[in-house]
Residue, then its C-alpha position, 0 to 999 in steps of 0.5 A: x513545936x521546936x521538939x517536932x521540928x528538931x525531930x524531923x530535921x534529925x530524921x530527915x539528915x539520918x535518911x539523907x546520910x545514910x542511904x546507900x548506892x546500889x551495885x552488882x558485879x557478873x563474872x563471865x568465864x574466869x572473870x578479869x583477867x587484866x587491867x583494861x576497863x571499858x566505863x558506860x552510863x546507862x540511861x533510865x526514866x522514872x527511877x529505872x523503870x524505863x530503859x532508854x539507854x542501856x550498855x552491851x557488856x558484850x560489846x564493851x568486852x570486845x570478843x573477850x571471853x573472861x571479863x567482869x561486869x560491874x553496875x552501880x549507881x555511883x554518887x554523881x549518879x545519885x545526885x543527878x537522880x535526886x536533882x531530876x526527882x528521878x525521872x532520869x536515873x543514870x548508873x554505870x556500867x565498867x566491864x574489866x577485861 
């Protein structure tokens, strides 16, 4: 019963530990050109499913033509995820102009 309980609580840790924060990046025309960035949530229910919420890159660039687009579920976004058992799930979005 001790060796079963060791067992699980090492699977459970290694699970927690290394999971990891999903992330994509879209380059629009040449891509960044400069150092501005422009950082937006996006709102989710039942682990993305449903979109509540969701930043324009368009509009976050601002009539610029080459600008990056990074969305990613950072940490605090994962633990907001995890707290909510996921029925809310945020990422963020930073275009970069």
């Amino acid at each position: 019963m001790k060796r079963t309980f060791k067992i699980m609580t090492v699977v459970f840790a290694s699970s927690i530990m290394l999971t990891s924060c999903f992330s994509y990046t879209s380059v629009v025309g040449k891509g960044a050109q400069g150092n501005s960035e422009v950082t937006k949530w996006n709102h989710y229910l039942i682990g993305g499913l449903a979109p509540v919420g969701v930043s324009d890159s368009k509009t976050m660039a601002e009539g610029a033509t080459d600008y990056t687009v990074h969305t990613r579920q950072t940490f605090v976004n994962g633990l907001i995820a995890a707290l909510t058992f996921s029925i809310y799930t945020p990422t963020t979005t930073t275009v970069k102009k």
